[in-house]
Structures are given as C-alpha cells and as structure tokens.
DSSP file (Angstrom, degrees, kcal/mol; ACC not computed):
  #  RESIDUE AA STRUCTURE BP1 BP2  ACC     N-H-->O    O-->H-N    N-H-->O    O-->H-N    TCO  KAPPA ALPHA  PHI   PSI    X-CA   Y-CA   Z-CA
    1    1 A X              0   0    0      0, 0.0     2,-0.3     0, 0.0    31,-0.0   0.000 360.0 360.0 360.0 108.8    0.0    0.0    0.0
    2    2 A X        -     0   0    0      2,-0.0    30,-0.5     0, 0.0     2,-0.3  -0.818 360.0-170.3 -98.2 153.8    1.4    3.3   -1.2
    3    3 A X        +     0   0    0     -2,-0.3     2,-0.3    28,-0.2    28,-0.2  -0.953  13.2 176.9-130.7 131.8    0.6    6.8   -0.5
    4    4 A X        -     0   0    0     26,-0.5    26,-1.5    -2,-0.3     2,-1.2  -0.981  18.8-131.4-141.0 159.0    1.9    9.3   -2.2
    5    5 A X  E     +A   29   0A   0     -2,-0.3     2,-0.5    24,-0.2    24,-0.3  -0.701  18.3 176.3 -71.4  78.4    1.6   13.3   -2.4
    6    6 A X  E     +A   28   0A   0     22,-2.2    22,-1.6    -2,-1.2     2,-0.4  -0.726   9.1 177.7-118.8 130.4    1.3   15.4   -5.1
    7    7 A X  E     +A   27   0A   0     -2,-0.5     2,-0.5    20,-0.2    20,-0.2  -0.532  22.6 152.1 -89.0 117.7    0.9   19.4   -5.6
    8    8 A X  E     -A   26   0A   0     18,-2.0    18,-2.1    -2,-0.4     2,-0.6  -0.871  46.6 -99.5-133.1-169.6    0.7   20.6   -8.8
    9    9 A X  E     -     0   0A   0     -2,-0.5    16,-0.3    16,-0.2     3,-0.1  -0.780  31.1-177.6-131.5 118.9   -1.0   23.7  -10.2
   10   10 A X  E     +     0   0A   0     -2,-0.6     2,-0.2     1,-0.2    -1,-0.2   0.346  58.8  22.9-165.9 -55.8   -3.9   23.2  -11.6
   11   11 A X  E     -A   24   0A   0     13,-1.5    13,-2.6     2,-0.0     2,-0.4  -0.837  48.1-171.3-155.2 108.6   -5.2   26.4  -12.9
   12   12 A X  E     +A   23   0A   0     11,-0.3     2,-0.3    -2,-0.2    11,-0.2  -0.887  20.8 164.9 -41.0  95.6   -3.5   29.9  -14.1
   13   13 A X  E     -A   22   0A   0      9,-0.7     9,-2.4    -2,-0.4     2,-0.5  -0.992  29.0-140.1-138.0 136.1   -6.0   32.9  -14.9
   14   14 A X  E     +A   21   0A   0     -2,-0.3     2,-0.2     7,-0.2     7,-0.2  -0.753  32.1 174.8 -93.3 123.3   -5.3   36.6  -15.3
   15   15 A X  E   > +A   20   0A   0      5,-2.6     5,-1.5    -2,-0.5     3,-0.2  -0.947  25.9  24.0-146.6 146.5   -7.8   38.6  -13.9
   16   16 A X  T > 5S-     0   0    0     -2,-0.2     3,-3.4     3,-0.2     4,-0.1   0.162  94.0 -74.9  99.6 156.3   -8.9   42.7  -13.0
   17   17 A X  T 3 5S+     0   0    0      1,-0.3    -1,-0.1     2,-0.1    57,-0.0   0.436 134.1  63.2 -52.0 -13.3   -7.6   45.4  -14.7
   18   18 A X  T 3 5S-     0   0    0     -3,-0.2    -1,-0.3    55,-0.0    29,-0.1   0.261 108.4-120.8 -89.9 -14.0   -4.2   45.0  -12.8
   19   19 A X  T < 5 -     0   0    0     -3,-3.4    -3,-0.2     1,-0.1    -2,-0.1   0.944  37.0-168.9  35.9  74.9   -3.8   41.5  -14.4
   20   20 A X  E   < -A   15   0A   0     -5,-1.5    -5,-2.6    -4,-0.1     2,-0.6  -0.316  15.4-135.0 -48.4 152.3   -3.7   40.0  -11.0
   21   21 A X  E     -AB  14  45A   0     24,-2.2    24,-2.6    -7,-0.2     2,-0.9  -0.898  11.9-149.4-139.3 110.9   -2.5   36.2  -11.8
   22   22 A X  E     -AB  13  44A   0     -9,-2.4    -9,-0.7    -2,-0.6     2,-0.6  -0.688   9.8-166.6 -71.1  92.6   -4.3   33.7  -10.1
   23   23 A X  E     -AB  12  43A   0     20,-1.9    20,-0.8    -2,-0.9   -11,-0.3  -0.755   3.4-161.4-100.9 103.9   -2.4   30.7   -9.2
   24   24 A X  E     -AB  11  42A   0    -13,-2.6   -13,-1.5    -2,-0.6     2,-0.4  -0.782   5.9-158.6 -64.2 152.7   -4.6   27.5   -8.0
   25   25 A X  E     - B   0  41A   0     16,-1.1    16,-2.1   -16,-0.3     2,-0.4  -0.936   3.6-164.0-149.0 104.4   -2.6   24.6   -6.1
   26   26 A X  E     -AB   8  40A   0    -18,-2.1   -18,-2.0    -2,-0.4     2,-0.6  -0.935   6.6-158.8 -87.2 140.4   -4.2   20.9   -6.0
   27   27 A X  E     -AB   7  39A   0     12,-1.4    12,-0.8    -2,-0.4     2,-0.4  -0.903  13.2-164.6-117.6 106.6   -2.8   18.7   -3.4
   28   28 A X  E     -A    6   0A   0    -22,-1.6   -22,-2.2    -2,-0.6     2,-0.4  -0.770   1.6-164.2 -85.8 121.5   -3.7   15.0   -4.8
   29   29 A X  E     -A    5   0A   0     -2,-0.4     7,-2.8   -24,-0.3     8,-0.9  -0.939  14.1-171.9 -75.5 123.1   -3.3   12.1   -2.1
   30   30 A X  B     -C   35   0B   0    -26,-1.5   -26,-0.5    -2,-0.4     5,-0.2  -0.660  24.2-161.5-110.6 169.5   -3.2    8.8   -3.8
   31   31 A X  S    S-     0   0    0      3,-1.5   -28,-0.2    -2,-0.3    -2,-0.0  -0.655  85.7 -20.2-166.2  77.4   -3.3    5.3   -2.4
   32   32 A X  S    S-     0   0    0    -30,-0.5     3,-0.1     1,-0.2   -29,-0.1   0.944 124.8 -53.2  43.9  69.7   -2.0    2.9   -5.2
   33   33 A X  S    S+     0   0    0      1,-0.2     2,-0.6   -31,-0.0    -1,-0.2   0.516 116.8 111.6  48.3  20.4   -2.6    5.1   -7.9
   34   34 A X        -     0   0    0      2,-0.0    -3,-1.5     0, 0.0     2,-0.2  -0.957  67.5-137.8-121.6 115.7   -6.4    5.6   -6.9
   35   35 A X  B     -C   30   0B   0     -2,-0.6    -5,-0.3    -5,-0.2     3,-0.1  -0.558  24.0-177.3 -80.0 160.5   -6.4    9.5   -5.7
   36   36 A X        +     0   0    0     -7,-2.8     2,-0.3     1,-0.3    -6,-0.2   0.311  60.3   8.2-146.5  -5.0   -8.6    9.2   -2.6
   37   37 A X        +     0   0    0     -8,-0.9    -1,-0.3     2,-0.0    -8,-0.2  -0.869  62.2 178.4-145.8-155.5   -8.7   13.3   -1.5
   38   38 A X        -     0   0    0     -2,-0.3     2,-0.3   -10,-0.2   -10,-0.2  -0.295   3.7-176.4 148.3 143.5   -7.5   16.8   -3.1
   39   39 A X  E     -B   27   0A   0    -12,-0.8   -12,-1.4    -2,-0.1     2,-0.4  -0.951   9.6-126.6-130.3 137.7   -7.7   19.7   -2.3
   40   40 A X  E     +B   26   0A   0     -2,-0.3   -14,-0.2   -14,-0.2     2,-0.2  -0.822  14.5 173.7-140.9 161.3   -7.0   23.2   -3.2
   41   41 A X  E     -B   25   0A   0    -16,-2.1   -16,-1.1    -2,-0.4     2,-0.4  -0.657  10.9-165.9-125.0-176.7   -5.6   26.4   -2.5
   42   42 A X  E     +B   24   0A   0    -18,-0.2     2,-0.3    -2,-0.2   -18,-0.2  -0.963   9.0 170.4-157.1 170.0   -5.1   29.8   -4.5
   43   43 A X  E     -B   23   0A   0    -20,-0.8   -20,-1.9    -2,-0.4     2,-0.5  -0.784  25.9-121.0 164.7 143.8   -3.1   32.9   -4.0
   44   44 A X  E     -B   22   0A   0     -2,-0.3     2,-0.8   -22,-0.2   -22,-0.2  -0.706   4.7-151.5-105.5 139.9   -2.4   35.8   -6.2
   45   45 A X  E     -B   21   0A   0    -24,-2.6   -24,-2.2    -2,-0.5     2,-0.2  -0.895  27.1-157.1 -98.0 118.9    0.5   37.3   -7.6
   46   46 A X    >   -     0   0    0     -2,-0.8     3,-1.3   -26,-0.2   -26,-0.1  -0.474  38.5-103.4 -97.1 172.3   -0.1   41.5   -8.2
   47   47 A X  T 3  S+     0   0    0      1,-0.3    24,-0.1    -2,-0.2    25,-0.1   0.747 123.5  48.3 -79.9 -33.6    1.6   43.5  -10.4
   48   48 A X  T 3  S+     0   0    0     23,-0.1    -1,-0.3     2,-0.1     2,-0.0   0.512  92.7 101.9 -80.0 -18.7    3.6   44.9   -7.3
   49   49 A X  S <  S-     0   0    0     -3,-1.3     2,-0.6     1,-0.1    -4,-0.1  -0.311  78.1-101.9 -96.8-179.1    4.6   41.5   -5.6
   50   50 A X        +     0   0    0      1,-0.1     3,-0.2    -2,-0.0    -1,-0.1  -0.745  36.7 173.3 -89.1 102.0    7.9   39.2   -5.6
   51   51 A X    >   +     0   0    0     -2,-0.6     3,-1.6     1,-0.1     8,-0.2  -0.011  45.2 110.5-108.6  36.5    7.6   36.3   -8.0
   52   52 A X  T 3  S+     0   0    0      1,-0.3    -1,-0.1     2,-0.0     3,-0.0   0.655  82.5  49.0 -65.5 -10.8   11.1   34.9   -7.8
   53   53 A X  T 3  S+     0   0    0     -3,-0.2     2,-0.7     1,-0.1    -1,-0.3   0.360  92.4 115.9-104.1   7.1    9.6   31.7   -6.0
   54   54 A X  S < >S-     0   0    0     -3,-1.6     5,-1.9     1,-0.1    -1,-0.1  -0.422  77.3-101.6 -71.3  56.5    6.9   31.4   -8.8
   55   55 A X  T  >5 -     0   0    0     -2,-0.7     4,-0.5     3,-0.2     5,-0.3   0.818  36.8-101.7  47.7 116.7    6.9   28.5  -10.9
   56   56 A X  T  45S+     0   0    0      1,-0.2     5,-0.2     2,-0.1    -1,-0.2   0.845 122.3  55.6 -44.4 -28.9    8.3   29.0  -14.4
   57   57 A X  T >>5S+     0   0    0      2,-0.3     3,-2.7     3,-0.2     4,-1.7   0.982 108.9  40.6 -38.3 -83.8    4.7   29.2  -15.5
   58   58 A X  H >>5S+     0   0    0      1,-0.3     3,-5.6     2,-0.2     2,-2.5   0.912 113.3  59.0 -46.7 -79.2    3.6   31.8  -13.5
   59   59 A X  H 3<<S+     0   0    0     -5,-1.9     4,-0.5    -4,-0.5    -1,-0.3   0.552 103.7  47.4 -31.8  -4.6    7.0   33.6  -14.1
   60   60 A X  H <> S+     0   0    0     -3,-2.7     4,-0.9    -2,-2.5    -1,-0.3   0.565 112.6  54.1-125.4  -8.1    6.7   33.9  -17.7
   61   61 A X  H <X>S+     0   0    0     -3,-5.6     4,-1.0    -4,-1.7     5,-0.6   0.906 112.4  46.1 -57.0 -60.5    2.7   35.3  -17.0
   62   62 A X  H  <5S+     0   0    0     -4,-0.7    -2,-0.2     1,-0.2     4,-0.1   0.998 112.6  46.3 -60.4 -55.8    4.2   37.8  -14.8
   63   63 A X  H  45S+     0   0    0     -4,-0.5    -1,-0.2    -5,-0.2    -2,-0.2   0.896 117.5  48.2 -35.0 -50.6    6.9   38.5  -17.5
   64   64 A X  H  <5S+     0   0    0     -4,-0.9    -2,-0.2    -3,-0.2    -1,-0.1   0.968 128.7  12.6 -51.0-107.0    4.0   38.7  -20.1
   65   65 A X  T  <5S+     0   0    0     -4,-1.0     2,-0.5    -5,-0.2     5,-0.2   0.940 101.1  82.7 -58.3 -46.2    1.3   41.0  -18.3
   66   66 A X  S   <S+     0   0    0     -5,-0.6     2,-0.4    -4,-0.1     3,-0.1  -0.415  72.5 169.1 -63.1 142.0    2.9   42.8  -15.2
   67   67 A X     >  -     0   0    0     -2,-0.5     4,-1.1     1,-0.1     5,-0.3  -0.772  55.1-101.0-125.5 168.3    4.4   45.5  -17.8
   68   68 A X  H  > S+     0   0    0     -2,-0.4     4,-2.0     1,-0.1     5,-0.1   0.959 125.3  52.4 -82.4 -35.3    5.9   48.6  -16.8
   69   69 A X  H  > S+     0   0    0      2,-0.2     4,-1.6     3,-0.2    -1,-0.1   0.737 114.0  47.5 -46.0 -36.4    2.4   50.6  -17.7
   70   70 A X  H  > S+     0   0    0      2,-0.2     4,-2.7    -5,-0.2     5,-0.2   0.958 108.0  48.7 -76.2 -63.1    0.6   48.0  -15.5
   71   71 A X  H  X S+     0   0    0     -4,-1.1     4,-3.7     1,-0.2     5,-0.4   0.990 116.2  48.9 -52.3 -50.9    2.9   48.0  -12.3
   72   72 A X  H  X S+     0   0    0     -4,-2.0     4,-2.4    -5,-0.3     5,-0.2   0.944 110.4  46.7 -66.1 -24.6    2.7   51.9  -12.4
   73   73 A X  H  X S+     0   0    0     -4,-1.6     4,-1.1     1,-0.2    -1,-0.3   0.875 110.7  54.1 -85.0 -21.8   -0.9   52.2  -12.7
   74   74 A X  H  < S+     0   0    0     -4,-2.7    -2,-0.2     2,-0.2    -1,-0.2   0.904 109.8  46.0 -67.6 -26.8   -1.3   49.8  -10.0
   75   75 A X  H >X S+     0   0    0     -4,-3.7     3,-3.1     2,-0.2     4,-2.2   0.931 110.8  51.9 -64.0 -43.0    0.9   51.7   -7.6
   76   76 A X  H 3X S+     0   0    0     -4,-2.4     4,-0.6    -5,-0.4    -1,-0.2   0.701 108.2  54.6 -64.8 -16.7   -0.7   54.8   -8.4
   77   77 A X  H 3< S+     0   0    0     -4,-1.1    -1,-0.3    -5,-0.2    -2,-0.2   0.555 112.1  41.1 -68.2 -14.3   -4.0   52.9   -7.7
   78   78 A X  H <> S+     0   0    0     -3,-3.1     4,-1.1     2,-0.2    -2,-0.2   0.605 113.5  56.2-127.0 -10.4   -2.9   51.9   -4.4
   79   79 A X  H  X S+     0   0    0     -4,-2.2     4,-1.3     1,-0.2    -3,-0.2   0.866 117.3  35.7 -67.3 -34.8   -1.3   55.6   -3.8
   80   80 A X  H  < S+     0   0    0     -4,-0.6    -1,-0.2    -5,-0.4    -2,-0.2   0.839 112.5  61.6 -84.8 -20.0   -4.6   57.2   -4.5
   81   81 A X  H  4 S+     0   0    0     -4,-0.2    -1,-0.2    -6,-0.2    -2,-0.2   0.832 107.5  43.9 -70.0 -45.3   -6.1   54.4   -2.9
   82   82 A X  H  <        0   0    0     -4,-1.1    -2,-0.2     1,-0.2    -1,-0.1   0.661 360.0 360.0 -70.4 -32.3   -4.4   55.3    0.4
   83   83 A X     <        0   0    0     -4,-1.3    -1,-0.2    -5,-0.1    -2,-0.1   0.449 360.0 360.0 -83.5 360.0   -4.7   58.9    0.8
C-alpha cells in the first residue's frame, strides 16, 4: 500500500484590470494510484509582488502581463487608494 503526495498547479488565470495572476494549487493524495482526496488552495501574484519563488509558468505570466504601464498604474492605484 502506497501513498503518495502530489501538488501541482492546476489552474493559471489573469484577472482585474491590474492583471492580477491567479495561481490554483491541488494537493492529490493517492493510495495505489487511486487519488482518494484533493484539495486546493489559491493565492495571487499583483503586479507589485515578488515572483522569484513562482513557478516557471507563473513567471513567464508575470513577464507577459505585469508591464511597466501596469505596475505603475497599479501603484498609483494603491497611492490614491491610500490617501
């Protein structure tokens, strides 16, 4: 009887005018090759955040959409947003 683990990610989508990038995460448990749960998680990469731990995937989304026009209009969105 084996169990084994795997995460992979599942589903990629760019979304809001900021081309937020939407990463879902399955984590498949199996039990001699018959998955028996999964489960998932999400978490977003913004135009402002750190994707150096991102997947190659993701990274070449971020490369793609975060632009330099993009990042600045989101900062000035979250400057005006803030004041």
């Amino acid at each position: 009887m084996a169990i084994t683990k795997e995460i992979i990610e599942d589903q990629i989508e760019v979304v809001s005018e900021f081309k937020h990038i939407q990463v879902r995460t399955a984590t498949v448990i199996k039990e001699d090759g018959v998955e028996i749960s999964r489960s998932y998680h999400r978490h977003v990469v913004a135009p402002d955040s750190d994707s150096t731990s991102e997947s190659a995937d993701v990274k070449a989304m971020v490369a793609q959409f975060h632009t330099d026009a993009v990042k600045k209009a989101y900062a000035d969105h979250l400057a005006k947003s803030n004041s």
